[in-house]
Residue, then its C-alpha position, 0 to 999 in steps of 0.5 A: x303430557x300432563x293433567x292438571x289436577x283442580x280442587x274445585x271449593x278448597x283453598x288449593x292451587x291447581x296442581x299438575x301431575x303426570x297422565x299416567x295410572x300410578x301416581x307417587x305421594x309423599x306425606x310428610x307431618x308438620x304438626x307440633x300441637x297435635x301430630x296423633x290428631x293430624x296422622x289419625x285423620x291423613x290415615x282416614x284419608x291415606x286408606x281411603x284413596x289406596x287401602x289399609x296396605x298403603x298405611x305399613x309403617x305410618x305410625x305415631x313413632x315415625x311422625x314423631x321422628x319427622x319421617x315422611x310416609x310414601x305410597x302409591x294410587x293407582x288412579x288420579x281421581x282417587x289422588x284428586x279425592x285424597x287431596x279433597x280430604x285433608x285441604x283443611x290440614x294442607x292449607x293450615x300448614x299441618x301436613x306437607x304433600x307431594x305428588x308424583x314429585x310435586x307439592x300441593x299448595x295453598x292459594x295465597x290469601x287476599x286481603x282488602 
C-alpha cells in the first residue's frame, strides 16, 4: 500500500510515497544565481525534518560540484513538513526532490 502525501496551499501535486516509517529523500541543487542562499535554506529545512546528522556532507563545495545530497526521515509528517518548507524553492525550479524514489512536482500553472 501507499499514502499519499497532500500539500494543502502550495503550488505541489499530491505525491505518493510508501506507507512505511523510514523514507528516502534526495536533494539535488539547481540554482545558478544563488546555490549558497538555496543550500543555506533546504539546510534549515533539511535539520528541521532529520536533525544536524542528516546534514554530513551538504556543503557549498559539493552543491558547486552538482552532487545531490541524500537522507533519510523517519516519519512522513516530518517528510510532508520538509516539503511544506521549501515549496517556494521546488515550484521556482531551484531545488529538485526526490522521495523514496519519487520527484516532487510542481502543479502546471493555468492560464486564462
Amino acid at each position: 500500500m501507499a499514502q499519499i502525501i497532500a500539500f494543502p496551499k502550495t503550488t505541489l501535486r499530491p505525491l505518493r510515497v510508501h506507507s512505511g516509517s523510514l523514507h528516502s529523500v534526495r536533494v539535488e541543487i539547481v540554482d545558478q544565481r544563488r546555490p549558497r542562499r538555496t543550500r543555506w535554506l533546504t539546510q534549515w529545512a533539511i535539520q528541521n525534518a532529520a536533525s544536524f546528522r542528516a546534514l554530513k556532507g551538504f556543503t557549498d563545495a559539493s552543491v558547486a560540484r552538482g552532487r545531490a545530497h541524500r537522507f533519510s526521515v523517519s516519519r512522513t509528517r516530518l517528510v510532508r513538513r520538509f516539503v511544506a518548507e521549501i515549496s517556494e524553492l521546488i515550484a521556482a525550479g531551484r531545488v529538485i526532490v526526490e522521495i523514496d524514489g519519487t520527484v516532487v512536482r510542481a502543479l502546471a500553472r493555468r492560464s486564462a
